[in-house]
C-alpha positions as CSV (number, residue, x, y, z in Angstrom):
1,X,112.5,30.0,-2.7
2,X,110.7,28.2,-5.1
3,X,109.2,29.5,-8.7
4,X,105.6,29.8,-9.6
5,X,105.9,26.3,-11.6
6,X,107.9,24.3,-9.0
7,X,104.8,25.6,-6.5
8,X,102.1,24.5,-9.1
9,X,104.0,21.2,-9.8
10,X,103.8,20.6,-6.0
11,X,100.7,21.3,-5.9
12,X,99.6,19.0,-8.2
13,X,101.7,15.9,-6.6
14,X,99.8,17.0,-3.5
15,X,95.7,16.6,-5.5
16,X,97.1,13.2,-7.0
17,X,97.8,11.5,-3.5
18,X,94.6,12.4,-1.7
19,X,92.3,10.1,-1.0
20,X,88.6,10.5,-2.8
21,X,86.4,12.0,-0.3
22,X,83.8,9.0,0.5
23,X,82.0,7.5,3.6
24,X,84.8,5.2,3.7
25,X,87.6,7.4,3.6
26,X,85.8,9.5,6.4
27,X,85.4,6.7,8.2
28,X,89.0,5.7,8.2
29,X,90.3,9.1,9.2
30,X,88.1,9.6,11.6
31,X,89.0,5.9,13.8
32,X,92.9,7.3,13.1
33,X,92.0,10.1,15.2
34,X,90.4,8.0,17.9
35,X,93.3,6.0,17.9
36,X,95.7,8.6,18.7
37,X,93.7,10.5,21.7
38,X,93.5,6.7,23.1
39,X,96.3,5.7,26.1
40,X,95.8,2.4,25.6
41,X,95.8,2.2,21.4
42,X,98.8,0.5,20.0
43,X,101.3,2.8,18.5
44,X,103.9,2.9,15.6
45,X,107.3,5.0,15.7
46,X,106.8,7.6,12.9
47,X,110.6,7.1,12.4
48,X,110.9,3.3,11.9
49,X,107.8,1.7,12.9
50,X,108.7,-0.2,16.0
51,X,106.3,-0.2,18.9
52,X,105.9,3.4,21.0
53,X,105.9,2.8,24.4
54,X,104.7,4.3,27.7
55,X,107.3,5.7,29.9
56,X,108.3,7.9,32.9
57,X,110.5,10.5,32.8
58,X,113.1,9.6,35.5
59,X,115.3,13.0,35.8
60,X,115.0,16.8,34.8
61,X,112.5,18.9,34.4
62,X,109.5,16.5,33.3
63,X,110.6,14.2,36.0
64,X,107.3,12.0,36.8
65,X,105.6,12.7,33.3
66,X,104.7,10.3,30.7
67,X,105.5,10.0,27.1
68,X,105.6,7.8,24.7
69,X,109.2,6.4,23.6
70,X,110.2,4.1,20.8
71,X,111.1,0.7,21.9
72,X,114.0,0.4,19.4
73,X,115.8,3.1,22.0
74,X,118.5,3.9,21.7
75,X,118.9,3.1,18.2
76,X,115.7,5.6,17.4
77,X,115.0,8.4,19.8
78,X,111.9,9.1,19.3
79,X,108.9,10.3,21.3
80,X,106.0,11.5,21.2
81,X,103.7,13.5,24.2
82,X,100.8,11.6,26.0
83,X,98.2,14.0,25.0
């Protein structure tokens, strides 16, 4: 748990690194969003920054879905849903 201070001091890390509210800023956040309901964007691996990419699940339960998988596997594991 933390104290009321520790909260407040978080809180104010948290005002200090957001962005100023602008057309530009807007404009930025809203492409990002674009870019992540798009199949065919580019993608980044939030764990190390390699290139996500599209895959088929061969066995189990999702066999014949999609996802998107890190291409550093199987160093990094991660994934990430299609929609």
């Amino acid at each position: 748990m933390l104290s009321e201070s520790e909260v407040q001091d978080l809180l104010s890390q948290i005002k200090s690194g957001r962005l100023e509210p602008t057309r530009k800023t807007h404009r930025q956040h809203v492409q990002q969003l674009r870019s992540r309901s798009d199949p065919t964007a580019e993608r980044k691996c939030p764990r190390c920054g390699n290139d996500m990419v599209l895959r088929t699940a061969k066995r189990g339960a999702n066999a014949g879905n999609q996802f998107w998988g890190c291409s550093g596997y199987p160093k990094c594991r991660a994934v990430q849903s299609v929609s």
